[in-house]
C-alpha positions, -999 to 999 in steps of 0.1 A, spaced: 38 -106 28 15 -82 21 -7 -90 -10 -31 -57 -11 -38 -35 -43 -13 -6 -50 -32 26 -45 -27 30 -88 -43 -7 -91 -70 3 -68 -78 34 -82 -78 14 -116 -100 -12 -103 -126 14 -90 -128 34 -120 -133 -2 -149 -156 -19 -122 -176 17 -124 -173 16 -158 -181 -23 -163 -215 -15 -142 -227 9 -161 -217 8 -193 -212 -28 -202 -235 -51 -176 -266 -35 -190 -258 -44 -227 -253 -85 -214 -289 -90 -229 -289 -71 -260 -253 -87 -267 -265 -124 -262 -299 -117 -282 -272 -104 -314 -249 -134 -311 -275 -156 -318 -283 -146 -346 -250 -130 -360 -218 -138 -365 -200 -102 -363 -196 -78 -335 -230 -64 -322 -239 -25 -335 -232 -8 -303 -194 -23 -294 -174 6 -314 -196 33 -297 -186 13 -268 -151 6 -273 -154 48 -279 -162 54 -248 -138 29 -226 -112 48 -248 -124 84 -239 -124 72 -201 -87 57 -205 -97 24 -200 -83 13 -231 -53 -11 -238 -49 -20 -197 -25 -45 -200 3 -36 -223 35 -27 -199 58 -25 -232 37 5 -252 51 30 -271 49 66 -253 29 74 -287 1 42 -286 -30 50 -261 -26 27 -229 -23 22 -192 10 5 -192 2 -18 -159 20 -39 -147 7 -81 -148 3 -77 -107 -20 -45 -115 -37 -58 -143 -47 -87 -125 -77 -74 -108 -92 -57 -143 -91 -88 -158 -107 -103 -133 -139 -78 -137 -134 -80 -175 -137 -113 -171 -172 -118 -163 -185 -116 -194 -169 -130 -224 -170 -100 -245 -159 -73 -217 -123 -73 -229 -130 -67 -262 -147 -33 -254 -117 -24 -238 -90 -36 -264 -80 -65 -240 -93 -95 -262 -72 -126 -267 -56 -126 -306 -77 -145 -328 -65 -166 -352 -79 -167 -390 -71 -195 -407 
């Protein structure tokens, strides 16, 4: 069985880990120094979140979109190795609209 990336998960995976390096890694410390002091969303995630849009690394793991809502449309199998990147950092998903829901109560 082969269990390799498809060449469109690859090419994914290269382009957010490129993006994750540069972009978000770099912010780690200036993130943590905000959180402990705030309870909101740091000043530079919507320039952020700007930018992970413009790139097209934005909504990654919503198969089901509408042809008119901004997204990748991956399947779970290629989505499983963004997540993976996104996921080391707790906030990295939010940067590229892949947060968990959060519940308000």
């Amino acid at each position: 069985m082969d269990f390799g990336l498809s060449e469109r998960s690859e090419r994914w995976r290269r382009d957010l880990l490129a993006f994750f390096e540069q972009e978000v890694l770099p912010r780690h410390r200036a993130w943590l120094d905000h959180v402990r002091t705030h309870n909101d969303a740091p000043p530079f995630m919507a320039e952020m979140q700007q930018k992970a849009r413009a790139a097209g690394l934005w909504n990654l793991g919503l198969p089901e979109l509408a042809d008119d809502e901004p997204g990748t449309r991956l399947s779970n199998l290629d989505y499983a190795p963004l997540a993976e990147i996104m996921g080391r950092l707790l906030w990295a998903p939010e940067v590229f609209n892949c947060q968990r829901p959060t519940c308000r109560t």
